[in-house]
C-alpha positions as a Markdown table, in Angstrom:
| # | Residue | x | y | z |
|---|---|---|---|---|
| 1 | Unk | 38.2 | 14.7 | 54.9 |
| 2 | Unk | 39.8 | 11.6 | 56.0 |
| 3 | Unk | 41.7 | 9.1 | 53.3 |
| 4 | Unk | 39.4 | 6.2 | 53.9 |
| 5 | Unk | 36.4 | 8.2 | 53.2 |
| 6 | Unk | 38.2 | 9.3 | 50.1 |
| 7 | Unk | 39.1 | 6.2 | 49.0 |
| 8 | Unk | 35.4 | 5.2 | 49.3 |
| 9 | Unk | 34.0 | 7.9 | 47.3 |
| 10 | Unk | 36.8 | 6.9 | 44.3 |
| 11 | Unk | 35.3 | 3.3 | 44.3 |
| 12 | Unk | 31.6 | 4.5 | 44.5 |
| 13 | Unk | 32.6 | 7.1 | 41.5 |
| 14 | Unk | 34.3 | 4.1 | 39.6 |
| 15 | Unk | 31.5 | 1.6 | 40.8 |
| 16 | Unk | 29.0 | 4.1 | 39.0 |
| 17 | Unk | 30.6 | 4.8 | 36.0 |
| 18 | Unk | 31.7 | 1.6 | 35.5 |
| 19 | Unk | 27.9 | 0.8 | 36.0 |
| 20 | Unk | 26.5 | 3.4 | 33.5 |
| 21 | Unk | 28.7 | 2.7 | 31.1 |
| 22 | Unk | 28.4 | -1.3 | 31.5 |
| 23 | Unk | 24.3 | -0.4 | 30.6 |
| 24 | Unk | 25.2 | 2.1 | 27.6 |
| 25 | Unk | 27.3 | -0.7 | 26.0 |
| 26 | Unk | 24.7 | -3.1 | 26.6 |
| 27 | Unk | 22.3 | -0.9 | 24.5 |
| 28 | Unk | 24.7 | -0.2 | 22.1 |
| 29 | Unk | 25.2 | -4.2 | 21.6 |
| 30 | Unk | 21.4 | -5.3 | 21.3 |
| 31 | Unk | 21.1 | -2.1 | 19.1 |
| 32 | Unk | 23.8 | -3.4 | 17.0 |
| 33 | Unk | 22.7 | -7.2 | 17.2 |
| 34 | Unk | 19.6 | -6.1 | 15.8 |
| 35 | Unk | 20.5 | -3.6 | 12.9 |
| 36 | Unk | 22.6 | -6.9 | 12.0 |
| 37 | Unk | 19.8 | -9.1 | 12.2 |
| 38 | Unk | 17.0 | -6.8 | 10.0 |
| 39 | Unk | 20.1 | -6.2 | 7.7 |
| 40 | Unk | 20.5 | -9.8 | 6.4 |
| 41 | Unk | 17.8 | -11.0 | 6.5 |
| 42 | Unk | 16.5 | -11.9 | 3.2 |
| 43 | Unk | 12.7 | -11.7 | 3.3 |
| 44 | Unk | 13.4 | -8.4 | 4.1 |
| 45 | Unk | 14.7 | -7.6 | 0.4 |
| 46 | Unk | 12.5 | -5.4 | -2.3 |
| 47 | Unk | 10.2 | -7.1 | -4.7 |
| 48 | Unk | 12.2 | -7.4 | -8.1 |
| 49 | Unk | 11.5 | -5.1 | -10.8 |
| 50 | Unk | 9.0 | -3.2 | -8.6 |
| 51 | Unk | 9.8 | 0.1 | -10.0 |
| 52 | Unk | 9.3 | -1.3 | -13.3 |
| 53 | Unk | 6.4 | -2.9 | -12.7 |
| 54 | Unk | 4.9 | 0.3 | -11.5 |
| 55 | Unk | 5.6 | 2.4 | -14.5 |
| 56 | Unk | 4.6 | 0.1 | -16.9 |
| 57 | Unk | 1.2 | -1.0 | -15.1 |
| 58 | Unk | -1.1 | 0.3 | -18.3 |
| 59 | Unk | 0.8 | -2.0 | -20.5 |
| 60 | Unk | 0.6 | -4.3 | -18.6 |
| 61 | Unk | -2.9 | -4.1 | -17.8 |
| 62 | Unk | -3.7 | -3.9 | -21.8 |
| 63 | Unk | -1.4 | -6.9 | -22.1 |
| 64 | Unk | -3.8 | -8.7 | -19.7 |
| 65 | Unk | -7.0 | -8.0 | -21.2 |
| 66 | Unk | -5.3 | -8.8 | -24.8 |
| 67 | Unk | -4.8 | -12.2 | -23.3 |
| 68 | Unk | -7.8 | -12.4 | -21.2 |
| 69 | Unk | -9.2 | -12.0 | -25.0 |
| 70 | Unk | -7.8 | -15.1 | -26.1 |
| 71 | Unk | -9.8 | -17.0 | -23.7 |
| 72 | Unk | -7.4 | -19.5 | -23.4 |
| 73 | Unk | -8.0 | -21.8 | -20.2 |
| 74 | Unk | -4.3 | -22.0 | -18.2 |
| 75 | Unk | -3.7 | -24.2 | -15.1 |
| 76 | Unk | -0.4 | -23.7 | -13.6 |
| 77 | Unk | 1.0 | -26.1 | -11.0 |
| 78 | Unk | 4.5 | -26.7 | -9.4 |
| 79 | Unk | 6.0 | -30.3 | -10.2 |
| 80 | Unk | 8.6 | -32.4 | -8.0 |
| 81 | Unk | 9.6 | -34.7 | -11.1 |
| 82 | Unk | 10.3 | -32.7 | -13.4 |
| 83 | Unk | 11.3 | -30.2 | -11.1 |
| 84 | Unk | 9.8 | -26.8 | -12.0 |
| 85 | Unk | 6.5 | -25.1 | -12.9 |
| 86 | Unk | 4.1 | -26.8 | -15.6 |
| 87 | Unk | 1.6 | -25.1 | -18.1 |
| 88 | Unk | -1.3 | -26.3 | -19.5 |
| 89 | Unk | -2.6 | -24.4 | -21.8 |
| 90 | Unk | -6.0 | -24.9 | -23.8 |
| 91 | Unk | -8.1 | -22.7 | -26.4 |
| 92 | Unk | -11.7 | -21.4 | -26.4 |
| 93 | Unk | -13.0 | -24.4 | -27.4 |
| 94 | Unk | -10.7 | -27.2 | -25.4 |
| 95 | Unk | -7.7 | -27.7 | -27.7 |
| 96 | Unk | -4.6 | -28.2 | -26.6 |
| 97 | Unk | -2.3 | -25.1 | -27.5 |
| 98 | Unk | 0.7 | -25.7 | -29.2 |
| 99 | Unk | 4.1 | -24.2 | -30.1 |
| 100 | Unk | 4.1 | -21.1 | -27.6 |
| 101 | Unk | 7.3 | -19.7 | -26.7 |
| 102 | Unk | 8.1 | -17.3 | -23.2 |
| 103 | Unk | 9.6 | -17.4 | -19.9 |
| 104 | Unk | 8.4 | -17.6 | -16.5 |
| 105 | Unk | 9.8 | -15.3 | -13.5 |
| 106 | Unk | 8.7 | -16.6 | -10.3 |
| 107 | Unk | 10.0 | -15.9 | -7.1 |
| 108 | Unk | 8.9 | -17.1 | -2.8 |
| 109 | Unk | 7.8 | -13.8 | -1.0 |
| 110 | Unk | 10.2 | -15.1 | 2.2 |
| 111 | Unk | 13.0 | -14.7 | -0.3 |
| 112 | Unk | 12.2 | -12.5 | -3.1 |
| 113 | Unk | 16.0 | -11.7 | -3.6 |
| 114 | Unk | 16.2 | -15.1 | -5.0 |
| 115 | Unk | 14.0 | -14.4 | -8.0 |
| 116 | Unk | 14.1 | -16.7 | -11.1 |
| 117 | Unk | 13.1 | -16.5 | -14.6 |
| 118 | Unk | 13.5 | -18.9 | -17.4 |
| 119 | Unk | 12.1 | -20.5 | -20.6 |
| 120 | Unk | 9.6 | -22.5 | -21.1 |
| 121 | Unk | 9.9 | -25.8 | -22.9 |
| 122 | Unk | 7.1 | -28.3 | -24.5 |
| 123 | Unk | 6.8 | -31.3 | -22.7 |
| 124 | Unk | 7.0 | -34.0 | -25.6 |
| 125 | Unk | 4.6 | -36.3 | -24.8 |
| 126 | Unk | 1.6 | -34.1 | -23.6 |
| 127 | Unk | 0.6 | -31.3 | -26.3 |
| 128 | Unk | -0.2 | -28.3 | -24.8 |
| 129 | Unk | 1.8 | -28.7 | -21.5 |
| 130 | Unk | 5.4 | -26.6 | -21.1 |
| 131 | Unk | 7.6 | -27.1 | -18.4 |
| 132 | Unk | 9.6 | -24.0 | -16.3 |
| 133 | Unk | 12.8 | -25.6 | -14.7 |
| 134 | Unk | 12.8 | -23.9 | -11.6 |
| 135 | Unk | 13.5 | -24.6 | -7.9 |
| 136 | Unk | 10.1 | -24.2 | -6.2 |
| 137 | Unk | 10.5 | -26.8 | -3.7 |
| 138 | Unk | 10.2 | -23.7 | -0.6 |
| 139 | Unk | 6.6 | -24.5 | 0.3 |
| 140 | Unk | 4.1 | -21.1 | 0.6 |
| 141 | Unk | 3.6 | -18.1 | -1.3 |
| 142 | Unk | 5.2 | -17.3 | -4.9 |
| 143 | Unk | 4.4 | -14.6 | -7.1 |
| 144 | Unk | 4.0 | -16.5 | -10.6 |
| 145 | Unk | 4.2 | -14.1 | -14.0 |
| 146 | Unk | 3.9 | -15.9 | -17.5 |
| 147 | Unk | 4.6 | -14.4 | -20.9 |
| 148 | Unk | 4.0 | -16.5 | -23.6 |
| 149 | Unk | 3.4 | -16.5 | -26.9 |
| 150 | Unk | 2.3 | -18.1 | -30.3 |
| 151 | Unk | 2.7 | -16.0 | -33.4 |
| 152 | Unk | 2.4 | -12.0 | -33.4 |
| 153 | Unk | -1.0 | -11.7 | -31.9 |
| 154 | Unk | -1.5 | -14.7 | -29.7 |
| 155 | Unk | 0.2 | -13.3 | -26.6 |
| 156 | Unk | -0.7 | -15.4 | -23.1 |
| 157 | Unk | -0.1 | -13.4 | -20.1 |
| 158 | Unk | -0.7 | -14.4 | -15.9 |
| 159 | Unk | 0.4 | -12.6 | -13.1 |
| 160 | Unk | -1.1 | -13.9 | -9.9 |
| 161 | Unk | -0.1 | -15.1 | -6.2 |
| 162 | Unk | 0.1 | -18.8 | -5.7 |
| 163 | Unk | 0.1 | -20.7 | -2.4 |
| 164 | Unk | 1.7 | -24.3 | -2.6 |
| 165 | Unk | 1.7 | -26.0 | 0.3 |
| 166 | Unk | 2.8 | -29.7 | 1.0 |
| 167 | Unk | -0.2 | -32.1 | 0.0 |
């Protein structure tokens, strides 16, 4: 075999490896790129206190119907000024409900590794209306749980999905 056909089957060897390789490291890179990608991502995160929830679902569910008992007539809506969550809360038979105390955990189901929870305060000049100071300016779906209370066995509790959207 003559050197020039030699040297031509070195650079088709190197050509192909070169090749092959050059399509494996591709692969490698968009495999990469996109175990980066699903890995930060924060929508991506677990629902907080999901295992909790799950174990205590009975009390939970007796907590609901113990509230659901009160017949107490909630509407909860978000508020740009204040900023935050507000409550209004009214009895069975209209009245305002005063002097509750609780907290609020909300959280945006695009980023529910940013989950908040805080108290709840009267608002002073409209009785039966708290206030939760929170940041729920991301338009969409939240999951929304309130616990409040008003003496040993007035206990309000609401767990539900809320979708605000810009109006």
């Amino acid at each position: 075999m003559s050197t020039a056909s030699k040297n031509t089957e070195r650079r088709a060897a190197r050509f192909w490896t070169v090749f092959i390789l050059g399509l494996m490291g591709i692969n490698l890179g968009v495999a990469a790129m996109a175990i980066w990608m699903a890995a930060g991502d924060p929508s991506f995160r677990p629902m907080p206190e999901y295992g909790e929830h799950a174990i205590d679902w009975q009390s939970r569910k007796n907590l609901q119907a113990k509230s659901d008992g009160l017949r107490w007539k909630s509407s909860i809506e978000r508020s740009q000024v204040p900023q935050g969550i507000v409550i209004q809360l009214a009895d069975a038979s209209g009245a305002p409900v005063v002097g509750c105390t609780g907290s609020i955990h909300a959280y945006h189901f695009t980023s529910a590794n940013a989950h908040q929870k805080v108290r709840i305060t009267p608002i002073a000049d409209q009785p039966g209306c708290y206030l939760a100071p929170l940041d729920v300016s991301l338009d969409g779906r939240w999951q929304v749980t309130v616990e409040l209370e008003r003496g040993p066995d007035e206990k309000f509790f609401f767990d539900s999905t809320m979708n605000w959207n810009k109006t």
